[in-house]
PADREN-990819 format. One line per 5 residues: number of its first residue (from 1); their letters; for each residue x, y, z of C-alpha. Coordinates in steps of 0.2 Angstrom, whole numbers, plus 2048, in hexadecimal, padded with zeros to 3 digits. Each point is the difference from the previous one (the first is absolute). Layout:
NUM) A) X,Y,Z; ...
END
This chain:
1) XXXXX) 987,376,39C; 7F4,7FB,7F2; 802,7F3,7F3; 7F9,802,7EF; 7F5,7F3,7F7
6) XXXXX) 811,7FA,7F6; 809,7FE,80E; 7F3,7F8,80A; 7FE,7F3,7F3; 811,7FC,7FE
11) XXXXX) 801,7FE,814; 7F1,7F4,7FE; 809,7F7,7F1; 812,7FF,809; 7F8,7F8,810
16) XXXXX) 7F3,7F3,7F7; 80E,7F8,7F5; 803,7EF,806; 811,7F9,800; 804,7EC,802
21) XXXXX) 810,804,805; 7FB,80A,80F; 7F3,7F2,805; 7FF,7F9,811; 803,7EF,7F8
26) XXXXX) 80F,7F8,7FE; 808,7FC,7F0; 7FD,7EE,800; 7EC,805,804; 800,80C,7F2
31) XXXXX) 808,7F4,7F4; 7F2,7F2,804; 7F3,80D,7FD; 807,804,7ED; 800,7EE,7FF
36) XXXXX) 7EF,7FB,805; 7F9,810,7F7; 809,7F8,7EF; 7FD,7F0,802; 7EC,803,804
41) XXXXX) 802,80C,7EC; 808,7EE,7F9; 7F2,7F5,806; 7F2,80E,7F9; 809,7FD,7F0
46) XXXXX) 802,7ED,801; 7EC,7FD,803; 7FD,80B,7F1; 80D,7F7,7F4; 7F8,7EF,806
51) XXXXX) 803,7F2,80D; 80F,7F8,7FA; 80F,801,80E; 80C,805,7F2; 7F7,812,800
56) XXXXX) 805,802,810; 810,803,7F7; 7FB,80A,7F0; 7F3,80D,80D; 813,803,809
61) XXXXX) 807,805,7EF; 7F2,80A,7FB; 801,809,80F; 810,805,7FF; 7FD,805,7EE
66) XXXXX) 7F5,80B,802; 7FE,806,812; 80A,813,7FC; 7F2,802,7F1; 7F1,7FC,80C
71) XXXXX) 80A,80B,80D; 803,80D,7F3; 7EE,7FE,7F8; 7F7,802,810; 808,80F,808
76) XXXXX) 800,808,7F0; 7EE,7FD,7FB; 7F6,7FD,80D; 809,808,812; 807,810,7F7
81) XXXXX) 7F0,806,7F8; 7FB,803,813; 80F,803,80A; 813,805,7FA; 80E,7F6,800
86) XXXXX) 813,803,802; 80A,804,7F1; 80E,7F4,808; 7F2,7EF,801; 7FC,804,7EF
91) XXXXX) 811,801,7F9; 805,7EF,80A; 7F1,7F7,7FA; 805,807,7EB; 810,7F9,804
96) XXXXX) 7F9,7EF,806; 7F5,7FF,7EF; 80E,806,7F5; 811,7FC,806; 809,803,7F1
101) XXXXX) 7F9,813,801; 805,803,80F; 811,808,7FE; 7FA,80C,7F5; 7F0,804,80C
106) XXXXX) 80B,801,80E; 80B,80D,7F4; 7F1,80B,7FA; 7F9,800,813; 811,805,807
111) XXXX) 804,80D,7F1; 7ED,809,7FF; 7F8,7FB,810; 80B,802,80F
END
């Protein structure tokens, strides 16, 4: 039995998604990794902010200030124009951004959507 293109594609899609959960790392490794990961995005913002040791602690709040809006930013503008995106990760990352929205997303998308 042949497959068409779409159902090619969404084969390919399926099997390239890449799930932490499903890792061959245990969770201890995989919690170490996020960690690392964040704490290489606080020192980037600590050397541009300047030397003092007390940025250390203003790049950490920064980061978590804005790091759904960079998410949401790049996926949005610059991986989307290229490839798609799941409707779920986009919805996730608006409720991240505007969590005083996101009961009445999570309304509309359940009432129109689904």
């Amino acid at each position: 039995m042949k497959r068409s293109i779409g159902e090619k594609a969404s084969f390919l899609e399926r099997r390239e998604d890449v799930h932490l959960c499903n890792s061959v790392l245990d969770l201890r490794c995989l919690e170490e990794l996020r960690e690392i990961d964040k704490h290489e995005i606080i020192a980037k913002i600590s050397e541009i902010i300047g030397p003092n040791p007390q940025n250390l602690c203003l790049a950490e709040k920064i980061f978590e200030s804005v790091k759904f809006n960079i998410t949401r930013y790049v996926l949005h503008h610059e991986y989307c124009r290229n490839n798609s995106i799941r409707r779920r990760l986009l919805i996730w990352l608006d409720s991240k951004v505007n969590p005083s929205e996101e009961a009445a997303l999570a309304s509309f998308m359940h009432k129109y959507l689904e």
